[in-house]
C-alpha positions, -999 to +999 in steps of 0.1 A: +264+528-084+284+495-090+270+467-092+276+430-081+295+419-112+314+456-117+328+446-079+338+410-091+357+423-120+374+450-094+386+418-075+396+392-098+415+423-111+428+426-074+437+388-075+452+390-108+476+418-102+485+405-064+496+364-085+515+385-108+533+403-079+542+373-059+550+350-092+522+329-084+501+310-112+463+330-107+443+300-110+458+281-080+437+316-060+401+308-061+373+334-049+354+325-023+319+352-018+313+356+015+272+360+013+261+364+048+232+382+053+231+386+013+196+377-005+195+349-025+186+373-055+224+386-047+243+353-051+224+346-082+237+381-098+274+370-086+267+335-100+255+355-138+292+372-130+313+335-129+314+332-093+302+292-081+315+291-041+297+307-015+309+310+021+279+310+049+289+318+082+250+313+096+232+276+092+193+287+092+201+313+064+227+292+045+200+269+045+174+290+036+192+299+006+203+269-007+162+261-013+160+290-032+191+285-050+185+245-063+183+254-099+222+264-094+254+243-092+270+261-063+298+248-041+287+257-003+314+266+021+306+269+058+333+293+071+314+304+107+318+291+144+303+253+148+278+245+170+278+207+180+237+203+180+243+221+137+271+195+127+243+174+110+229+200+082+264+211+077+277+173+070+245+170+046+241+203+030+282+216+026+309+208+000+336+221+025+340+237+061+368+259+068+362+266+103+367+229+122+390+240+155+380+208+176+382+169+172+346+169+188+331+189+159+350+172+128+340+133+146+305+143+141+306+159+109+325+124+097+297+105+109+268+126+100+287+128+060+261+108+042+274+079+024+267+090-014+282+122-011+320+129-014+340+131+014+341+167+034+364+191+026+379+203+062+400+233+067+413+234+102+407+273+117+441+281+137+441+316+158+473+327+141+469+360+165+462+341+197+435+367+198+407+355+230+377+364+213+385+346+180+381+307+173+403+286+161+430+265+177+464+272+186+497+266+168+509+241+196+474+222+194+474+221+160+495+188+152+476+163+173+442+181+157+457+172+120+468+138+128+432+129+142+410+146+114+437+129+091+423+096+102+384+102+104+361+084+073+344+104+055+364+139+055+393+150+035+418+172+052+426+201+033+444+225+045+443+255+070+420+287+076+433+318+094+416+354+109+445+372+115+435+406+138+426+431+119+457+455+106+466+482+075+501+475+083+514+451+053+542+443+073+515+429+104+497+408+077+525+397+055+535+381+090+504+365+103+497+351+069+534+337+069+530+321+102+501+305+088+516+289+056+547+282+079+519+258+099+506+242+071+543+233+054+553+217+090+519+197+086+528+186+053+568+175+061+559+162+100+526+146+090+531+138+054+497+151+048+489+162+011+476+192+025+468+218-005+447+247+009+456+281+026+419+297+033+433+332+045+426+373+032+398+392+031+386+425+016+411+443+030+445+416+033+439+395+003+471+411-013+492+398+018+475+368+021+480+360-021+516+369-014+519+345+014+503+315-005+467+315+002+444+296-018+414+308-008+402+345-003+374+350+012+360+385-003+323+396+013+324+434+014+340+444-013+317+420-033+284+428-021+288+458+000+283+467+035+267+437+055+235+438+072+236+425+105+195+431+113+194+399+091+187+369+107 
């Protein structure tokens, strides 16, 4: 049976070989473990393995786990759906949040940032697919969302975060994740924004999403196994 840090090695191998395929330097791609509904006993054998940043999708448990985890310099990524009565222990208990896809949400996390902590890292979450049930905002809305984040105290805008719909076709996520990197250059030129992250691919599509510039994978499954949704 693998373990936590033989399935690390399997993807930082992924990673390596996917930079190497698209000519891209590998430490510009940084692993993000997804850890939701993972023990804190499970990101402490992935942090004995080299991995530091840990993406939480659900507040009470991210929480939860950051007391048990105090003895450890992790970076905390928030990467789930925001709730406006939960921007408050996100501003005071995350390094970055990937999933902002409203000016309400990323006003309050700018005021709630405490003072002696560095700004907020702030990914906007655009829905890439235009798919209904998924967050994120769309392509046309996404200019005036940039500008305003750009000028709120307290965050730094970094970039974009995607969920293309699921697909094996490489073709279907070599285009979603181009349409995505497409955004973020017209941000850059239209904005002037210094704009340097591409959170985008998962288990299955971090290949295509290395290929198509992404900065960030977000790896859960193939890091820690099957989740377990009967976790709070």
């Amino acid at each position: 049976m693998s373990t936590i840090a033989d399935n690390i090695a399997l993807v930082g191998a992924r990673i390596r070989a996917a930079a190497q395929a698209s000519q891209r330097d590998v430490n510009s791609i940084h692993l993000l473990a997804v850890s939701k509904t993972k023990p804190a006993a499970a990101l402490r054998e992935a942090y004995a393995a080299g991995v530091r940043d840990f993406g939480e999708n659900y507040l009470q448990e991210a929480l939860g786990k950051q007391l048990e985890l105090t003895d450890l310099p992790l970076c905390w990524h928030f990467i789930g759906p925001i709730q406006s009565n939960k921007t408050r222990p996100i501003a005071e208990h995350f390094d970055w949040v990937h999933s902002v896809d409203r000016l309400k949400i990323a006003q309050r996390l700018s005021e709630q940032r405490p003072e002696h902590l560095p700004p907020l890292n702030i990914c906007i979450q655009v829905n890439v697919s235009g798919e209904a049930s998924k967050s994120g905002c769309t392509p046309a809305d996404l200019p005036a969302l940039a500008s305003a984040i750009s000028a709120l105290p307290r965050l730094q805008l970094r970039g974009l975060m995607a969920i293309p719909e699921p697909t094996e076709d490489r073709a279907v996520q070599d285009a979603a994740f181009a349409a995505v990197q497409a955004l973020n250059s017209s941000l850059q030129q239209r904005l002037n924004l210094p704009l340097d992250t591409l959170s985008m691919g998962m288990s299955h599509d971090l290949e295509a999403a290395i290929a198509q510039g992404a900065t960030w994978v977000r790896i859960g499954t193939a890091l820690f196994g099957a989740r377990d949704y009967g976790q709070p």
